[in-house]
Backbone atoms as SQL, in Angstrom:
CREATE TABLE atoms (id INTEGER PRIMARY KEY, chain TEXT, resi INTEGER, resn TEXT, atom TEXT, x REAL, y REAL, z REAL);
INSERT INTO atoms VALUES
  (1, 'A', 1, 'UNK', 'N', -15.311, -78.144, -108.719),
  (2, 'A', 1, 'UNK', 'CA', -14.706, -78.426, -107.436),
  (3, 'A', 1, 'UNK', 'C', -14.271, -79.891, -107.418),
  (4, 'A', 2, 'UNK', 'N', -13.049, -80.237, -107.096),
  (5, 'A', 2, 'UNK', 'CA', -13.179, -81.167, -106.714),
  (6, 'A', 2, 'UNK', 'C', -12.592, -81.919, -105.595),
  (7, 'A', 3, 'UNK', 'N', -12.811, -83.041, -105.345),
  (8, 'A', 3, 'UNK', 'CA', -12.706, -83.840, -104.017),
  (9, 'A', 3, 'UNK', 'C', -11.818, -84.733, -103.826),
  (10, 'A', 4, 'UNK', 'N', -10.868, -84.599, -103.015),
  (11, 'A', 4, 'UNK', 'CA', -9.873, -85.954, -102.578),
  (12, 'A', 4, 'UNK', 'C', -10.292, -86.666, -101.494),
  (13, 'A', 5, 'UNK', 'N', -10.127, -87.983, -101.259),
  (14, 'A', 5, 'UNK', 'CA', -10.347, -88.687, -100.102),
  (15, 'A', 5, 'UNK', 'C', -9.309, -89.604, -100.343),
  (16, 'A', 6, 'UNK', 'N', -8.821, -90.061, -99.278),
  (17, 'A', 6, 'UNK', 'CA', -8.075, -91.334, -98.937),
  (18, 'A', 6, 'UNK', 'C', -8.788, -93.045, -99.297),
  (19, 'A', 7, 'UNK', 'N', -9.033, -93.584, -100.146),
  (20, 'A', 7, 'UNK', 'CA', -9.865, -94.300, -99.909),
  (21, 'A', 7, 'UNK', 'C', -9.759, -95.584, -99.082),
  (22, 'A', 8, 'UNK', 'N', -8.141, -95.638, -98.573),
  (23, 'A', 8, 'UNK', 'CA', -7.864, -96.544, -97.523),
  (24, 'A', 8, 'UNK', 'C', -8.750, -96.147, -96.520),
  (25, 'A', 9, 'UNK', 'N', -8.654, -94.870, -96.074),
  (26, 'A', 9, 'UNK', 'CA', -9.382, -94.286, -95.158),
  (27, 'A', 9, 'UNK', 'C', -10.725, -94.658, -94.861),
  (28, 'A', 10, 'UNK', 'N', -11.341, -94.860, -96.231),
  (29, 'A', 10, 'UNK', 'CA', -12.455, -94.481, -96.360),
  (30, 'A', 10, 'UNK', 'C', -13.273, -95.763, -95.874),
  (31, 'A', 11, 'UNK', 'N', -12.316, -96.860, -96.419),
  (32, 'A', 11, 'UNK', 'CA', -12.588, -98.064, -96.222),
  (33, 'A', 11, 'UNK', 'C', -12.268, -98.909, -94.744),
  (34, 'A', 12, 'UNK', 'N', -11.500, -98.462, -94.158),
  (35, 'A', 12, 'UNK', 'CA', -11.301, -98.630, -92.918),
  (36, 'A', 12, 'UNK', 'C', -12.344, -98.204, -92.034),
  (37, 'A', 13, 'UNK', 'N', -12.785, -96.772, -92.369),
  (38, 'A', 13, 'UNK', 'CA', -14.022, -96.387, -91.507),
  (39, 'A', 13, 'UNK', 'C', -15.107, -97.298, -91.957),
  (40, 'A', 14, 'UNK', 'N', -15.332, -97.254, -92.972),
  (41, 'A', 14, 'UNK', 'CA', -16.695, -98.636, -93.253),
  (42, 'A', 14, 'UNK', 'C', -16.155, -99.455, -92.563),
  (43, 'A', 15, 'UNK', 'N', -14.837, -100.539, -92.645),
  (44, 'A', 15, 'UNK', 'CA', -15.051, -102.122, -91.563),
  (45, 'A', 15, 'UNK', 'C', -14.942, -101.675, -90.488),
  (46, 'A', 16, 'UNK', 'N', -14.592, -100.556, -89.721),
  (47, 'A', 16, 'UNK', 'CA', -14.797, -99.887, -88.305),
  (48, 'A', 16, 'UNK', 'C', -16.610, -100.073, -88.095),
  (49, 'A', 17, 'UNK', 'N', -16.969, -99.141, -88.712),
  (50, 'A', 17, 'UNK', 'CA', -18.743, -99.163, -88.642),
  (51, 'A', 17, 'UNK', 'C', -19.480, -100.408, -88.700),
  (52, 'A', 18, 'UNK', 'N', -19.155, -101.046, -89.876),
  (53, 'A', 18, 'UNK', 'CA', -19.297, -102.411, -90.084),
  (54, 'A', 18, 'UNK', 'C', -19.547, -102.928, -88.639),
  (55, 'A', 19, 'UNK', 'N', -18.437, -103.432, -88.263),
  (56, 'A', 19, 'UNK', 'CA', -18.659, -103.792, -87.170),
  (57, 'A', 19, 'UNK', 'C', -18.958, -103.409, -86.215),
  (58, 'A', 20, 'UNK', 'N', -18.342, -101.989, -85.566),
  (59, 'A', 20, 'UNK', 'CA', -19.693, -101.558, -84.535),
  (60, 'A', 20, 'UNK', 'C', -20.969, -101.964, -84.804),
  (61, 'A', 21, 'UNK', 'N', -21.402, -101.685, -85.866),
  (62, 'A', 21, 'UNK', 'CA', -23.108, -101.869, -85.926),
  (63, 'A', 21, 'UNK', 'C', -22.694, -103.960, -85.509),
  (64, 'A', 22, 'UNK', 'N', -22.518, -104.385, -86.237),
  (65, 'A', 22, 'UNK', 'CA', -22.970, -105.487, -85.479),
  (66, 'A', 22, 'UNK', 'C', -22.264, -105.730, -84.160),
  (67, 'A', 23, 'UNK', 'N', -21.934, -105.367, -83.801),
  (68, 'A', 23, 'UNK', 'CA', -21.260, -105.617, -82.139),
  (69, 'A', 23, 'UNK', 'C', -23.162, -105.303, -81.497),
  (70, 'A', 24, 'UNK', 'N', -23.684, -103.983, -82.099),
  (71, 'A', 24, 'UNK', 'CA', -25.068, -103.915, -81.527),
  (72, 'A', 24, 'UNK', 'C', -25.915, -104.541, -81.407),
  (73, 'A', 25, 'UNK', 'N', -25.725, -105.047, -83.279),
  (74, 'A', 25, 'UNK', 'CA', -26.745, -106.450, -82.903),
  (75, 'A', 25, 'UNK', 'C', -26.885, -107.853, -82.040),
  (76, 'A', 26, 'UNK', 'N', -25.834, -107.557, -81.591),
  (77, 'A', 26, 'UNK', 'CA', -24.933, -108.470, -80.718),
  (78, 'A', 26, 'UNK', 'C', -25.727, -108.192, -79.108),
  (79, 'A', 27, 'UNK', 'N', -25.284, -107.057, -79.054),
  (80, 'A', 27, 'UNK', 'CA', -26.042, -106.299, -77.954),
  (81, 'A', 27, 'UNK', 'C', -27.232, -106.602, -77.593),
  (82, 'A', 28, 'UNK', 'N', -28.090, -106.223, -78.868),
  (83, 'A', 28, 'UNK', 'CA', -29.735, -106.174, -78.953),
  (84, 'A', 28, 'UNK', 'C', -30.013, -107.564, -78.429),
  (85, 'A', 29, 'UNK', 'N', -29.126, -108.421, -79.098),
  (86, 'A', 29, 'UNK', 'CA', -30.203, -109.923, -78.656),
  (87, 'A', 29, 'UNK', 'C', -29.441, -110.752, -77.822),
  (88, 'A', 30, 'UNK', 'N', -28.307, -110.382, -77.124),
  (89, 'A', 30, 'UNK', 'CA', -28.454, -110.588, -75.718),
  (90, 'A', 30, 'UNK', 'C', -29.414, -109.868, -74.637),
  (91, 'A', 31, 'UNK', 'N', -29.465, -108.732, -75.006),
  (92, 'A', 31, 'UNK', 'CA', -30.273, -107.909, -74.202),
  (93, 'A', 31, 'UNK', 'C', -31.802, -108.565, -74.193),
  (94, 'A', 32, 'UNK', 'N', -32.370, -109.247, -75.413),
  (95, 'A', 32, 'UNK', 'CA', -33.501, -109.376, -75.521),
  (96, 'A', 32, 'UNK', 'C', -33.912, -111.200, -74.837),
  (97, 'A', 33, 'UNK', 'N', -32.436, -111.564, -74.670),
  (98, 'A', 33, 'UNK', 'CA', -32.121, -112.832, -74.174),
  (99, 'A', 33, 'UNK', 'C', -32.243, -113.050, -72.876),
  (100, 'A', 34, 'UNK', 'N', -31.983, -111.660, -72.382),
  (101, 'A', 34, 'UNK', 'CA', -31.887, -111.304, -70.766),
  (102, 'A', 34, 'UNK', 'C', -33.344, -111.394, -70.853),
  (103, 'A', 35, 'UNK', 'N', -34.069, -110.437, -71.099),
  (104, 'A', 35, 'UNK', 'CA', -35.531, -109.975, -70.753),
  (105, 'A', 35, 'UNK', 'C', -36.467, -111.024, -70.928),
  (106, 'A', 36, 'UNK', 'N', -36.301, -111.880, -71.718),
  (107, 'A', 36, 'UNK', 'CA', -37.122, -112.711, -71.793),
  (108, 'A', 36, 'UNK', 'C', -36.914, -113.877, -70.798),
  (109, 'A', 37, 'UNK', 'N', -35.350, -114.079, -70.020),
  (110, 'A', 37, 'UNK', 'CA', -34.686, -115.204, -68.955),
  (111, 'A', 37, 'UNK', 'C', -35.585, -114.679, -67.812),
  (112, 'A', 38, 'UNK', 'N', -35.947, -112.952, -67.553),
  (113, 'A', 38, 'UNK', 'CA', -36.223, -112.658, -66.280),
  (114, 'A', 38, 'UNK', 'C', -37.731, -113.687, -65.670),
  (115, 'A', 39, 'UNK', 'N', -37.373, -114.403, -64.266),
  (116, 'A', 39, 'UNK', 'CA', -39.032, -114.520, -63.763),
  (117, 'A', 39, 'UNK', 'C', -39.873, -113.978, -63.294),
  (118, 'A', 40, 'UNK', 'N', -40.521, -113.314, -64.593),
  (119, 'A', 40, 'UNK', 'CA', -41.448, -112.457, -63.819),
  (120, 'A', 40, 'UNK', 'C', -42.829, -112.875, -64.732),
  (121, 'A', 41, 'UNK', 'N', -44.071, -112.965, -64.393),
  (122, 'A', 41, 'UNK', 'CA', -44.957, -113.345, -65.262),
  (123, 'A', 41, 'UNK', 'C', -46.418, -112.162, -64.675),
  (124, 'A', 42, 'UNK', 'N', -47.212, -112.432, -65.599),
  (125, 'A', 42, 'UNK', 'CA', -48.406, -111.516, -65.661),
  (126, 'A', 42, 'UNK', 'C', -48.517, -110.624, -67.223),
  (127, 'A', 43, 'UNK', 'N', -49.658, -110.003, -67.044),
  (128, 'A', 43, 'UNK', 'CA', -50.031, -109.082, -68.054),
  (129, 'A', 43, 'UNK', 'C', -48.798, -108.367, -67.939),
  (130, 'A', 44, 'UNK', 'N', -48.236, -107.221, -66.868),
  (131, 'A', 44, 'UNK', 'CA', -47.031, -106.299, -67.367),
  (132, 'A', 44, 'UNK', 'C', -45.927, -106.860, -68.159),
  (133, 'A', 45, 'UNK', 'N', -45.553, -108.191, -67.698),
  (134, 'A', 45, 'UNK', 'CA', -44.282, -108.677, -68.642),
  (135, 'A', 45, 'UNK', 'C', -44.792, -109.168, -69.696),
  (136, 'A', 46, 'UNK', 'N', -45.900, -109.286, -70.197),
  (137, 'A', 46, 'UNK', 'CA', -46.231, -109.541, -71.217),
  (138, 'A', 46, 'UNK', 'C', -46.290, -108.299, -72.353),
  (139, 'A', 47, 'UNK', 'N', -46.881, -107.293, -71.728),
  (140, 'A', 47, 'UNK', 'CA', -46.837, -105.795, -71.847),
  (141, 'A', 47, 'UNK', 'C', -45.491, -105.446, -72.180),
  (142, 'A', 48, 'UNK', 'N', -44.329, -105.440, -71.936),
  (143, 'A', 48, 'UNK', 'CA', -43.409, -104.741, -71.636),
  (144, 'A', 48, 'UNK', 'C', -42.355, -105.857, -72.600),
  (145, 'A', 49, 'UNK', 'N', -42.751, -107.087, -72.464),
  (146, 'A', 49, 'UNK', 'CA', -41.909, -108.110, -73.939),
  (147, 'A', 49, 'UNK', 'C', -42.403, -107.578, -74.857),
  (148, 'A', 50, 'UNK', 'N', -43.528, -107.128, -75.304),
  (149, 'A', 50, 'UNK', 'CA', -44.097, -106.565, -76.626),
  (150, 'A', 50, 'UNK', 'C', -43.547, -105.608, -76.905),
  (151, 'A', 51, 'UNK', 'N', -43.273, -104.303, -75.816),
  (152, 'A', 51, 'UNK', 'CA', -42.734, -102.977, -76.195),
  (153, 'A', 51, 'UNK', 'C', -41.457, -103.419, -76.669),
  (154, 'A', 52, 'UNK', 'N', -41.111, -103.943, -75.749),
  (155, 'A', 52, 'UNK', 'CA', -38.895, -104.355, -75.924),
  (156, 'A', 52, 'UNK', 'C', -39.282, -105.163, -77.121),
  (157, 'A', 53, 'UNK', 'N', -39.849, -105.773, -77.412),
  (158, 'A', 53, 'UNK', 'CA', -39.907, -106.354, -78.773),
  (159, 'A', 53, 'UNK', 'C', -39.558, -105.887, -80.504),
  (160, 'A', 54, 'UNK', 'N', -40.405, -104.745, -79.894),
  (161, 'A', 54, 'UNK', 'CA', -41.145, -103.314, -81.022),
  (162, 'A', 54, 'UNK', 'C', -39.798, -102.832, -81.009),
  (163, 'A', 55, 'UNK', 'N', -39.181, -102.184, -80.238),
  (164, 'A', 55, 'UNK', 'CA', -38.579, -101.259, -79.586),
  (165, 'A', 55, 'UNK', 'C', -36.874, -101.883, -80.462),
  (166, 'A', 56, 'UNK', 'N', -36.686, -103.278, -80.016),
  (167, 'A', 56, 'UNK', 'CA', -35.380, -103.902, -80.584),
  (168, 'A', 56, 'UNK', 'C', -35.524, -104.267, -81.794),
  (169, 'A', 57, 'UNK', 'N', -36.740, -104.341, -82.457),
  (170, 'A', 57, 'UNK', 'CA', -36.789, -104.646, -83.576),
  (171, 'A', 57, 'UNK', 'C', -36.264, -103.651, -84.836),
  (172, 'A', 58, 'UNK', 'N', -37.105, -102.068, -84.222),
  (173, 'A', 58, 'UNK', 'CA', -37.424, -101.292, -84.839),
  (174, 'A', 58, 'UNK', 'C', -35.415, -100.835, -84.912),
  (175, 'A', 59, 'UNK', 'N', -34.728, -101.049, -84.019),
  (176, 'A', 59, 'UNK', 'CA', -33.199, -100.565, -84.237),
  (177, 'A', 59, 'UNK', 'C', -32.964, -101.894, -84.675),
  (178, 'A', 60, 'UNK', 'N', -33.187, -102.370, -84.851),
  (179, 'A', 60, 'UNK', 'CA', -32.439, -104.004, -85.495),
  (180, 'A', 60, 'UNK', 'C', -32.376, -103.345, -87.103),
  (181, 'A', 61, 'UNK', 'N', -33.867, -103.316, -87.627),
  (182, 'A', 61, 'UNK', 'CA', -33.919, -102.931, -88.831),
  (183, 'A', 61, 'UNK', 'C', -32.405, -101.633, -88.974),
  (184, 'A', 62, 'UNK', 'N', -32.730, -100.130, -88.293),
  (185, 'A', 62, 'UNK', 'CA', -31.336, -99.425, -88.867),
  (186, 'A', 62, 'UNK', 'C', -30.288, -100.161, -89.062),
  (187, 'A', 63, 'UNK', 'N', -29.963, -100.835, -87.824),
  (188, 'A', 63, 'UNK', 'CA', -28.450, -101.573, -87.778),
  (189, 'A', 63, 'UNK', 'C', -27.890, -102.037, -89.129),
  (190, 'A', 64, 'UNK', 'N', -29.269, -102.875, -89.123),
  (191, 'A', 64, 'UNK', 'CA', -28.937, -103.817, -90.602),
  (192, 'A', 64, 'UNK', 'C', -28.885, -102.783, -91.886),
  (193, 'A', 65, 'UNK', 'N', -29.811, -101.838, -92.322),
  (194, 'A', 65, 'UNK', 'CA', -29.649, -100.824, -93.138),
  (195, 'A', 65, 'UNK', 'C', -28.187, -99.712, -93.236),
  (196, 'A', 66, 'UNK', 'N', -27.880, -99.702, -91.815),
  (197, 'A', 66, 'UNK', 'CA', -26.314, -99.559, -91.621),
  (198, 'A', 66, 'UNK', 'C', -25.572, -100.298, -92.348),
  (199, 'A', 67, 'UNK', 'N', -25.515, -101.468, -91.937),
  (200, 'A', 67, 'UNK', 'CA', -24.558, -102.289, -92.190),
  (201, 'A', 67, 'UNK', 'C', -24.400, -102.386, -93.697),
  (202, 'A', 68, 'UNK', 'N', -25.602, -102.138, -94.586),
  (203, 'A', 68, 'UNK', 'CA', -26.107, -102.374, -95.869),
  (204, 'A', 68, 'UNK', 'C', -25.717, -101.418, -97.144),
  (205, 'A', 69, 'UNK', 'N', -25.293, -100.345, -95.995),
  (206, 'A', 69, 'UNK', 'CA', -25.147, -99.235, -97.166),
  (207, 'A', 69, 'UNK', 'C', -23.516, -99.096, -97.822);
């Protein structure tokens, strides 16, 4: 069997993706820029910076593995 592809194509969709994914990362750490600006203090925001922490980290890593492949 075999396979044709365009590889202009092919390559266009990678710098398309390419950059979406980092437009996210872009995203992520404004977002994480916000959360940490908010005034709010106590155990919950301390609580809840840790989760969003975990949480942006853990898609930071795909992004970048995106971006990587």
């Amino acid at each position: 069997m075999t396979i044709h592809m365009d590889t202009d194509e092919v390559h266009d969709y990678t710098a398309r993706t390419v950059h979406q994914l980092s437009e996210i990362n872009e995203l992520l750490d404004s977002c994480k820029d916000r959360i940490l600006a908010i005034p709010w203090s106590g155990l919950t925001r301390e609580l809840f910076v840790i989760d969003f922490g975990r949480v942006v980290g853990k898609l930071s890593v795909e992004v970048e593995e995106g971006i990587t492949l």
